[in-house]
VOGUKOL-775060 format. One record per residue (C-alpha): residue in three letters; x negated, z, y. Coordinates in steps of 0.1 Angstrom, whole numbers, padded with zeros to 4 digits, always signed. Each point is the difference from the previous one (the first is absolute). Layout:
BEGIN
ALAXZY...
END
This chain:
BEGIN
UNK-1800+1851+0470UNK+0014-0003+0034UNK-0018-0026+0023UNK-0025+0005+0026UNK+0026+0000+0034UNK-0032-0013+0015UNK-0009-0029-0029UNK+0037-0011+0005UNK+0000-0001+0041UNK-0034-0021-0004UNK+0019-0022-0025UNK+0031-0005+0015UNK-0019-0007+0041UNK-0020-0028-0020UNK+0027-0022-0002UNK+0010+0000+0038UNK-0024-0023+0008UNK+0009-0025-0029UNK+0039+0009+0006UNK-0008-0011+0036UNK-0018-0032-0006UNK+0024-0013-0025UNK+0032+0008+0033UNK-0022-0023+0018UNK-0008-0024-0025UNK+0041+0001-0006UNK+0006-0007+0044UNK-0007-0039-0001UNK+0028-0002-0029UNK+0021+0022+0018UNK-0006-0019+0036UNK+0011-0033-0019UNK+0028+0014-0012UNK+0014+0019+0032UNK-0002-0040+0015UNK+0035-0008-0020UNK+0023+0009+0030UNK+0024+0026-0008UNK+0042-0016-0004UNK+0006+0009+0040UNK-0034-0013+0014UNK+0013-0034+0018UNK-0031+0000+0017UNK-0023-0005-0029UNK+0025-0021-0017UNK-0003-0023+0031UNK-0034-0003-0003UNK-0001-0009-0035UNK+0025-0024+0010UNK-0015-0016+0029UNK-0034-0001-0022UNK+0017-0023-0024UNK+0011-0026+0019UNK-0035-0015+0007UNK-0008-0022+0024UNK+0027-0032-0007UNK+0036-0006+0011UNK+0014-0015+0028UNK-0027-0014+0030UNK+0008+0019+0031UNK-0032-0019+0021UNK-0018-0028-0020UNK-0025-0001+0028UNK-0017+0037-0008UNK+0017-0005-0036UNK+0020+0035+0002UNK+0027+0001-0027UNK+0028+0020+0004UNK-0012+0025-0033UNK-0032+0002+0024UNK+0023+0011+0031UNK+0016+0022-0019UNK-0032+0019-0016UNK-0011+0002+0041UNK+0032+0014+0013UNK+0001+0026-0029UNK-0038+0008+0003UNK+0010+0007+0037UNK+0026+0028-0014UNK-0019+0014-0025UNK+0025-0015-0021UNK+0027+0026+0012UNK+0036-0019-0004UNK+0011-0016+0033UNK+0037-0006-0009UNK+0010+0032-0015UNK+0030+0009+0024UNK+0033-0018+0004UNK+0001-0004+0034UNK-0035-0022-0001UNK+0013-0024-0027UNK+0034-0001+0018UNK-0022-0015+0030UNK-0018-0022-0025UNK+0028-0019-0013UNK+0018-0001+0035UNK-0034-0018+0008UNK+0001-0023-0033UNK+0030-0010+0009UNK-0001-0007+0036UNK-0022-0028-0014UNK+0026-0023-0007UNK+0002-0003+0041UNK-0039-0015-0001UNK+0013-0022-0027UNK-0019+0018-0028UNK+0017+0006-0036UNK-0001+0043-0002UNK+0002-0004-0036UNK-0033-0021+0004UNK-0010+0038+0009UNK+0020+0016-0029UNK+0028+0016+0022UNK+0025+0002-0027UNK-0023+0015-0023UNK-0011+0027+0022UNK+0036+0006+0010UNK+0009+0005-0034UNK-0034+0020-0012UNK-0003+0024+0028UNK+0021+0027-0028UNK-0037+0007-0006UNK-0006+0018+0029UNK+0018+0032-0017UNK-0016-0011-0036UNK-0031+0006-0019UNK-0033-0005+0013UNK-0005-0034-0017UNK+0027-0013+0013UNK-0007+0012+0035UNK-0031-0017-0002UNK+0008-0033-0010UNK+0030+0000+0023UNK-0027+0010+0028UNK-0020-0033-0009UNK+0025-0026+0001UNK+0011+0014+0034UNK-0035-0003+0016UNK-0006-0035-0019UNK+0037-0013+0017UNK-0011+0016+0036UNK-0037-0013+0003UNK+0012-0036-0012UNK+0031+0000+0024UNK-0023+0011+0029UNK-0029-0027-0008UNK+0027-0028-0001UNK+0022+0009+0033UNK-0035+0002+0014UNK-0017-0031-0010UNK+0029-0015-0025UNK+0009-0004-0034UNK-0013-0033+0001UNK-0037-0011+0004UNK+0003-0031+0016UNK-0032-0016-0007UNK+0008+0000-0037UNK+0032-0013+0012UNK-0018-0029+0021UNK-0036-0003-0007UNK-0001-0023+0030UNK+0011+0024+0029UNK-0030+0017+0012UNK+0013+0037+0012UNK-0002+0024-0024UNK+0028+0027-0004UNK-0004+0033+0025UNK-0029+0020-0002UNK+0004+0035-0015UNK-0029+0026+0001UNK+0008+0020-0028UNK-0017+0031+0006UNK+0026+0001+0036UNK+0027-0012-0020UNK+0001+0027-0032UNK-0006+0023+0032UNK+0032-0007+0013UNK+0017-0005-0030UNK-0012+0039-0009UNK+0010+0011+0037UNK+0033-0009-0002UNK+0006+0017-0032UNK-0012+0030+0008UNK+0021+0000+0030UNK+0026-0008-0018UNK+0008-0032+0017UNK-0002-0023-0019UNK+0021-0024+0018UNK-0030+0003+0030UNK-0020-0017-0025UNK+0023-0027-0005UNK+0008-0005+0036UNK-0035-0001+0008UNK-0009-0028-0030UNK+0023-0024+0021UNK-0011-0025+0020UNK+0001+0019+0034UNK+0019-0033+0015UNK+0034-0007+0018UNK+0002-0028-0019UNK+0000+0014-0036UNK+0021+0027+0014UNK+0025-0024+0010UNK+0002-0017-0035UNK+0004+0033-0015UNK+0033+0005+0021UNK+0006-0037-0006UNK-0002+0010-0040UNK+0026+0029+0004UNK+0028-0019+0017UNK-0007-0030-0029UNK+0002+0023-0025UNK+0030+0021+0015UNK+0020-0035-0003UNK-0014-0007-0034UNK+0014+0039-0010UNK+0032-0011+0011UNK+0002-0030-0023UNK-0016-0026+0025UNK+0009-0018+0032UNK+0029-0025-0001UNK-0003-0034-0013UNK+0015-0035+0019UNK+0021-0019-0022UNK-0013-0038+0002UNK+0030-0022+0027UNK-0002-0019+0028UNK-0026+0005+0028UNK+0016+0035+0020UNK-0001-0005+0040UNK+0001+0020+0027UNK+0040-0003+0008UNK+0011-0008-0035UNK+0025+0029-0018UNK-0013+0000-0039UNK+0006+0028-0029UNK-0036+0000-0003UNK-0005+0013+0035UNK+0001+0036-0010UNK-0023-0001-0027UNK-0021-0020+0023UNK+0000+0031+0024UNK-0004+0028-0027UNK-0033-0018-0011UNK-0010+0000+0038UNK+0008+0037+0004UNK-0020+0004-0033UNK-0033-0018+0018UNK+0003+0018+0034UNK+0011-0029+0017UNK+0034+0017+0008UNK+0008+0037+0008UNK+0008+0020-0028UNK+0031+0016+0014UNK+0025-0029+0006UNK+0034+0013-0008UNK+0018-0014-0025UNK+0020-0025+0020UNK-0029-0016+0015UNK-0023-0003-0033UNK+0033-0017-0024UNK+0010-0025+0030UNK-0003-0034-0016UNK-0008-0011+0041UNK-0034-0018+0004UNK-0008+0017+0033UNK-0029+0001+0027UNK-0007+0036-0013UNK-0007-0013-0037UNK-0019-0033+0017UNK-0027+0016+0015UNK-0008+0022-0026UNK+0003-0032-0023UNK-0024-0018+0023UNK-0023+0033+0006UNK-0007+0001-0042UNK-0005-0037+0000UNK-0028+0001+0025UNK-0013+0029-0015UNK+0000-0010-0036UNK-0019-0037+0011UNK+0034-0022-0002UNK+0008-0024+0025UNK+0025+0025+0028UNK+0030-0016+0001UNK+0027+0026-0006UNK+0017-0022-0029UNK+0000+0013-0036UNK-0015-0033-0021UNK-0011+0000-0030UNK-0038+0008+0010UNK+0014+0032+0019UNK+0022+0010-0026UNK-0028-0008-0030UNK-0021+0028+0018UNK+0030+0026+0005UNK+0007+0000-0033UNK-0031+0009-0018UNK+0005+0027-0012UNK-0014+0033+0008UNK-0023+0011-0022UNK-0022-0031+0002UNK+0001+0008+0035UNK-0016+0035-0014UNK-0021-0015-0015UNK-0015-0025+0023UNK+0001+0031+0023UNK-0024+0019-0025UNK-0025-0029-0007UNK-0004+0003+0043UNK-0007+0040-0004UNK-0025-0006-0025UNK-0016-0027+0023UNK+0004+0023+0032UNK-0024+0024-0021UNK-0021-0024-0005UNK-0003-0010+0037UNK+0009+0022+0021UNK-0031+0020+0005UNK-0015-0030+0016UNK+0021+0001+0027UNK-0021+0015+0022UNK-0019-0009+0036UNK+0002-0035+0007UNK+0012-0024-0026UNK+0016-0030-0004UNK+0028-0005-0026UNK+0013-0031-0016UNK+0034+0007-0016UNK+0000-0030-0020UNK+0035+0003-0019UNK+0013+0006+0038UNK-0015-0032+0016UNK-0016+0027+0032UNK-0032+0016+0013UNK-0002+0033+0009UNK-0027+0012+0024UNK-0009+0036+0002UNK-0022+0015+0030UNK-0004+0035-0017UNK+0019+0019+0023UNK-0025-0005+0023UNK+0008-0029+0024UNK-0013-0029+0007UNK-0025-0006+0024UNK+0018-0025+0018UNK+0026+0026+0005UNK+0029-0018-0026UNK+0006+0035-0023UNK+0037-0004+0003UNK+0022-0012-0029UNK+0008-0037+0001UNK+0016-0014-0028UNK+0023-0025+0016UNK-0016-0030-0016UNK+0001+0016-0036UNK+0029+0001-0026UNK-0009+0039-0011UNK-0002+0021+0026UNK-0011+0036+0000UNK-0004+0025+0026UNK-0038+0015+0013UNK-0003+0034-0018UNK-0037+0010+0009UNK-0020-0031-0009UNK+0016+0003-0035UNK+0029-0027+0013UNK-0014-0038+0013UNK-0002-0005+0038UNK+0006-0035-0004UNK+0014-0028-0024UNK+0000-0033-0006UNK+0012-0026-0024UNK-0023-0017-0029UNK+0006-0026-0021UNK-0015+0005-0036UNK-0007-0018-0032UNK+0023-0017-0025UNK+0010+0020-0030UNK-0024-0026-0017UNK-0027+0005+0023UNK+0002+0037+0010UNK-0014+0018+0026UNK-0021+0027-0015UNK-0002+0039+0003UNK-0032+0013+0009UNK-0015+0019+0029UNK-0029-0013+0022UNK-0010+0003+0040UNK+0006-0026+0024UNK-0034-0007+0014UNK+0002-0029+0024UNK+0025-0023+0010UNK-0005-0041+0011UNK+0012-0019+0026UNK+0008-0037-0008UNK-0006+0001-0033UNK-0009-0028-0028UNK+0015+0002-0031UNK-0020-0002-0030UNK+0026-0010-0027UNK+0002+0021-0028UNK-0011-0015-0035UNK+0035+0007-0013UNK+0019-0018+0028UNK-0023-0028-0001UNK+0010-0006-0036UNK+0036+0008-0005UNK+0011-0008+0036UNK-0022-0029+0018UNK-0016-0021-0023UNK+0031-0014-0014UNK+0009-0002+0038UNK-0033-0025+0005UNK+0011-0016-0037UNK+0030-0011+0014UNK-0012-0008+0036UNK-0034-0007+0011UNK+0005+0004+0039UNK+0011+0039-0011UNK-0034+0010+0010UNK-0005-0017+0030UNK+0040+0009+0010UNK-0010+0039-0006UNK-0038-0001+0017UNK-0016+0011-0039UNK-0035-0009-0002UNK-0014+0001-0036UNK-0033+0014-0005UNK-0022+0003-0033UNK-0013+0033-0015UNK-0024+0002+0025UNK+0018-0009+0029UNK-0010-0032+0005UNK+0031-0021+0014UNK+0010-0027-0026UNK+0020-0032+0014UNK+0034+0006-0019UNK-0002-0041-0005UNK-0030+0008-0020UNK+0023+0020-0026UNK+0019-0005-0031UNK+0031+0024+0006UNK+0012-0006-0030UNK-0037+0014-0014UNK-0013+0022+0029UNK-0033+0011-0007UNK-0005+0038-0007UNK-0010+0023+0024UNK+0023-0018+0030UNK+0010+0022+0029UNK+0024-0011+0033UNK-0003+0013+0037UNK+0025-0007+0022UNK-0013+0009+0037UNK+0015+0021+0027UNK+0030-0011+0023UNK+0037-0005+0005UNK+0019-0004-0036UNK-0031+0018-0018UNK+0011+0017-0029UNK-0014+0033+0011UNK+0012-0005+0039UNK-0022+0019+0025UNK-0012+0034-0013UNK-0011+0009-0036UNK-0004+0037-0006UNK-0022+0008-0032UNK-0010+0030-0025UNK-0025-0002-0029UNK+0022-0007-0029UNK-0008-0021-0033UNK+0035-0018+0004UNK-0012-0020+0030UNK+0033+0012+0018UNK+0001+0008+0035UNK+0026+0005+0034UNK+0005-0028+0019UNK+0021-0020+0029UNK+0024-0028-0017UNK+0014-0034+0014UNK+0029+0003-0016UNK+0017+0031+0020UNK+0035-0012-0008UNK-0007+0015-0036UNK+0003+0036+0017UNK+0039-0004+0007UNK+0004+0000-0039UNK+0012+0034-0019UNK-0023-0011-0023UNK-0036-0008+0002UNK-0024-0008-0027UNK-0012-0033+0010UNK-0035+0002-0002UNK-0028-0003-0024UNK-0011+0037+0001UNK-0010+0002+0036UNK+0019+0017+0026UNK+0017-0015+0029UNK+0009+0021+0031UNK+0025-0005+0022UNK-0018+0017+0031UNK-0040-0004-0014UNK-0009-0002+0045UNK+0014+0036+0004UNK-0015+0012-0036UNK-0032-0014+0012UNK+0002+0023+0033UNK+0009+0031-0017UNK-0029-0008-0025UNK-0029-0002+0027UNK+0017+0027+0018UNK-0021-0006+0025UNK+0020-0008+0033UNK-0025-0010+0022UNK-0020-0027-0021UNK+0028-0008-0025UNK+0032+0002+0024UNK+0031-0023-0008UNK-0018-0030+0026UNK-0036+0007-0012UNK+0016-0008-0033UNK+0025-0025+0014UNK-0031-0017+0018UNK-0022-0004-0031UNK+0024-0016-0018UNK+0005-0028+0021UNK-0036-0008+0007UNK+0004-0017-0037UNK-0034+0010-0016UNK+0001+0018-0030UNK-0017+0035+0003UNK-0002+0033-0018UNK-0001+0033+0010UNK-0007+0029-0018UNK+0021+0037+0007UNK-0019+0028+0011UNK+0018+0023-0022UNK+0015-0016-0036UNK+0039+0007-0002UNK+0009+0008-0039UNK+0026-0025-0008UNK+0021+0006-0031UNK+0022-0029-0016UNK+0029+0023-0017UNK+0030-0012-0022UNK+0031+0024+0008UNK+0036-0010-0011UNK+0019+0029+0021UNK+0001+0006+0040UNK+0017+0029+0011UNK+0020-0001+0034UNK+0026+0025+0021UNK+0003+0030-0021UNK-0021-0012-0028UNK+0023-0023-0011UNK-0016-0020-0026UNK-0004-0042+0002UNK-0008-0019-0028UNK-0027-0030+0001UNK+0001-0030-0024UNK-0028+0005-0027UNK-0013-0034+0014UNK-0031+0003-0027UNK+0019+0019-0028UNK-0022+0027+0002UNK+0025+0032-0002UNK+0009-0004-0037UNK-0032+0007-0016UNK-0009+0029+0017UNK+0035+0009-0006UNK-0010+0001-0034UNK-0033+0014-0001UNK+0012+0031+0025UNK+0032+0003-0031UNK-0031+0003-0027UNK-0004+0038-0012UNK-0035+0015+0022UNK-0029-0010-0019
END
């Protein structure tokens, strides 16, 4: 018997609704599964990627605690995770970038140059490939930008006592321009822009090129040990000597042949002898010794280096040289005052750094407007690096003896001669400041809690004007009675405090007020003998800096002594892999 066409239609239109439900029931399962990219999807692949790398790996800014992983995530979240290095012309301006590096002193296989140079075959590969090759390149750029813009090291892990912290870097503005750039496809915008935006770093960039354009061609030329060379004096050494000084910009580069193998001594080859001894901090006296000769033969590439270890400090620093500020080169024995650009209100704007051994030109307030020399502290009493703001300055100052002086300097002084005291106007007080008859002690027991003032007038160890900052070290700017000390090349003779050669005219520009605080209001005060303080109107930032490089005509790089040994160590923490 046939069935009912009817029946069947009835049977058969039952099951839609059940067919239907159990598609939908099926979706979620097929929605899970449709989430396993297909082999071409570099997009998805990337985000799968990115999403794995969680939140640790190298610290980008340890004062928001953004790792680099966590930089990453952002700048790919930006994208929808689309790849940002997928054509050759982009990675071509990455590693031209990367490598460009090694002129700011950093390592480019710190930002694995060689790795994307040799992986960038993935570009015309699988998806997977694409996608991890996409990763590494955006990991290499974000960490090369945050360390040319704030550098590679921090330096308050490297000096827990210095008390400025590395540059500031909003992250939101900087991911911005790191995405901008790419984008645009100009990338090396971004890079250019991560700089410090100062003639002075890009002066020790071009310094960097010509020490590494020597170092290519298999270094500069080295002076055989011999007698003393002078000025006059015909020696087989004297064309080295003059290939070395062509190599250091002290001599043109295009003498002909004749003139650079003549064994002849002459007046040419003595002025630029006596040039690179004043710049490089040797005493000028156009004769090749064995000091002068020590310093021309070091060899290049420590000279790269201690020109690297003064990039990363110029990131550090640089960004505080802004508006008015005072600057105490300490390595370099000079203060540098800066007006901002602006002027100063008694009308002294100009550039005046006749009294200084660096000199620089004005460039728009970024350059000091006037220098001065310093003396600093022993390498085993060392001036410190910090920032504060000078706040008021004192005319005929008493010294209050520092606790360490009194220990290590004067009391065996008074051990070994009672009228030392007396001889040196020191009264002793207790803790409370109660004056003690120094009859009435056993020096060779002092009680605890001793302290020494020696009052105001001529021989004082402070002379006539002390200019203070808040600073835990108890150091501070002041006059000297010992102004011979300032002929010297070099000058750490004090106990942590800084001398100044010229303190009357840093006092004037640090009122900057020429009515009240002119040269003879200043002049005036200082002879009526009383001891009086005066607080500025406006604080001036004051920042005690160690640099080991100057730069002079044509960026030609001079070379400080390491008085305090400082260079080495963050030599070798700027050589350790990022972390």
């Amino acid at each position: 018997m046939e069935p009912d066409p009817d029946r069947r239609t009835v049977h058969s239109r039952a099951w839609l609704p059940r067919l239907a439900l159990a598609l939908l029931l099926a979706l979620p399962a097929f929605g899970t599964a449709a989430q396993a990219p297909p082999a071409d999807d570099a997009t998805a692949l990337i985000q799968t990627r990115v999403e794995a790398l969680g939140a640790g790996g190298v610290m980008l800014l340890p004062e928001v605690k953004l790792t680099l992983n966590q930089a990453v995530g952002q700048f790919y979240r930006q994208r929808g995770f689309t790849p940002a290095w997928s054509q050759d012309a982009q990675v071509d301006a990455l590693l031209e970038a990367l490598h460009e590096l090694s002129l700011d002193g950093l390592d480019p296989e710190d930002y694995q140059a060689s790795k994307i140079e040799s992986g960038r075959g993935a570009l015309a590969g699988p998806a997977a490939q694409r996608a991890d090759f996409d990763v590494q390149a955006t990991q290499s750029y974000l960490l090369a930008l945050t360390h040319l813009y704030r550098g590679k090291v921090d330096p308050r892990s490297f000096d827990p006592g210095r008390n400025f912290d590395a540059r500031q870097l909003d992250p939101k503005q900087g991911l911005q321009v790191a995405l901008t750039a790419v984008n645009d496809n100009d990338v090396a915008a971004a890079f250019t822009r991560a700089r410090p935006q100062h003639p002075l770093y890009r002066g020790l960039r071009e310094a960097m090129g010509g020490l590494r354009d020597v170092a290519a061609r298999g270094g500069w030329a080295q002076i055989p040990d011999g007698p003393t060379l002078k000025p006059g004096l015909s020696d087989p050494r004297v064309p080295l000597l003059r290939r070395r000084l062509v190599d250091g910009g002290y001599l043109p580069s295009d003498l002909g042949a004749d003139a650079l193998d003549s064994p002849l001594y002459d007046p040419q080859l003595t002025a630029a002898v006596s040039r690179y001894q004043t710049e490089q901090y040797l005493t000028a006296d156009g004769a090749i010794g064995p000091a002068t000769r020590a310093a021309l033969n070091v060899p290049v590439q420590v000279r790269i280096d201690q020109l690297r270890v003064n990039e990363e400090r110029a990131r550090w620093l640089l960004h505080e040289v802004r508006n008015r500020l005072v600057v105490v080169d300490i390595a370099g024995y000079v203060l540098h005052y800066f007006d901002g650009g602006a002027g100063t209100a008694s009308g002294r704007g100009a550039a005046d750094t006749t009294s200084a051994q660096s000199q620089a030109p004005d460039t728009d307030g970024e350059m000091p407007v006037w220098s001065t020399r310093v003396q600093v502290g022993k390498p085993y009493r060392m001036t410190p690096v910090f920032k504060s703001a000078i706040d008021e300055i004192t005319f005929n100052p008493a010294w209050v003896v520092p606790p360490t002086i009194y220990s290590k300097d004067i009391l065996p002084k008074v051990r070994a001669n009672r009228g030392y005291l007396a001889a040196n106007r020191l009264h002793v007080f207790d803790a409370q400041w109660r004056e003690l008859s120094p009859q009435s002690i056993d020096w060779n027991k002092p009680p605890p809690g001793l302290r020494l003032r020696q009052e105001a007038g001529p021989g004082g160890a402070l002379g006539r004007i002390k200019i203070s900052f808040p600073n835990p070290y108890a150091v501070y700017l002041h006059d000297t009675p010992h102004p011979e000390l300032f002929d010297r090349e070099s000058r750490a003779f004090s106990s942590g405090c800084i001398r100044v050669q010229e303190p009357y005219e840093l006092a004037e520009r640090l009122f900057d007020d020429p009515v009240r605080w002119n040269r003879a209001a200043i002049d005036q005060t200082v002879a009526a003998g009383a001891t009086r303080t005066f607080k500025l109107a406006d604080p001036v930032p004051v920042l005690l800096a160690y640099w080991t490089v100057d730069l002079h005509e044509g960026n030609r790089p001079a070379f400080k002594p390491d008085i305090y040994g400082l260079d080495g160590a963050l030599l070798k923490a700027l050589n350790q892999p990022p972390r």
